[in-house]
C-alpha positions as a printed Julia matrix, in Angstrom:
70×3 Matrix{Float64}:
 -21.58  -24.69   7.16
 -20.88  -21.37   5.74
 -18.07  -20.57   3.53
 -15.22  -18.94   5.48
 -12.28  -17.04   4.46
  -8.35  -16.53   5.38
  -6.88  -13.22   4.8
  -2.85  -12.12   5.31
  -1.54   -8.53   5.63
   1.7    -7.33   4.23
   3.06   -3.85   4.61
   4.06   -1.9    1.46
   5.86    1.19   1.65
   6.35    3.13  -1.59
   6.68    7.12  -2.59
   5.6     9.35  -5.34
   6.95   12.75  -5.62
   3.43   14.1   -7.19
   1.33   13.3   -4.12
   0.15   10.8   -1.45
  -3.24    9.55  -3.66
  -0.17    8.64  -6.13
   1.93    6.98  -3.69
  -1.21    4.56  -2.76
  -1.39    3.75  -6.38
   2.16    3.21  -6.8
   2.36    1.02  -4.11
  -0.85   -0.81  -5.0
  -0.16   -1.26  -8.39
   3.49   -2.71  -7.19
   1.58   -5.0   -4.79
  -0.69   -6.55  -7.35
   2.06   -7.83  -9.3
   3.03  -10.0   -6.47
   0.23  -11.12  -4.45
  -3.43  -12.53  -5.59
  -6.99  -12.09  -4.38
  -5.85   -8.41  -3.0
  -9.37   -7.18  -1.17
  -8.24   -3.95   0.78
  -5.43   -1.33   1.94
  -4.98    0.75   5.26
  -3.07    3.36   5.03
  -0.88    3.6    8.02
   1.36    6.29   7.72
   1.95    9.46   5.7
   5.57   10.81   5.56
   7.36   13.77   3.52
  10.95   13.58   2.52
  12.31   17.24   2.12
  14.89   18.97   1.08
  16.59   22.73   0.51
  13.25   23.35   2.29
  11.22   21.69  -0.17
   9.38   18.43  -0.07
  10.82   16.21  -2.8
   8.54   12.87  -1.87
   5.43   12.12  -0.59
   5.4     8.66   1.23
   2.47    6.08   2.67
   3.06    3.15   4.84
   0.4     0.79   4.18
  -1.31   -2.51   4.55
  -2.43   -4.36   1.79
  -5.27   -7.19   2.77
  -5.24  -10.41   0.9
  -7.42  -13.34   1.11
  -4.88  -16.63   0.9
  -5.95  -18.98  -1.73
  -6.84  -23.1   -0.7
């Protein structure tokens, strides 16, 4: 019989005020920290927080895919 694998999703939500691509790392590098055996992300969602006309903070919902340990 084959191996065979478990995976869990948890959504991350984090902002960066230089850019989405820094957002993803933001929130990846945050996720990390916490969870083990991390093997993907979907990005869900991008969102821009402005104000006085400006935006001020670039946001991404995501998904971060991990594979739960025995």
């Amino acid at each position: 019989m084959p191996d065979s694998r478990v995976a869990r999703v948890t959504e991350v939500i984090a902002g960066s005020t230089k850019g989405f691509d820094d957002a993803v790392q933001t929130g990846f590098k945050r996720a990390v920290k916490t969870l083990r055996g991390v093997t993907g992300l979907r990005v869900m969602e991008f969102r821009v927080a402005v104000e006085n006309e400006k935006v001020v903070e670039y946001r991404v919902r995501m998904e971060v895919i991990f594979v739960l340990e025995d």
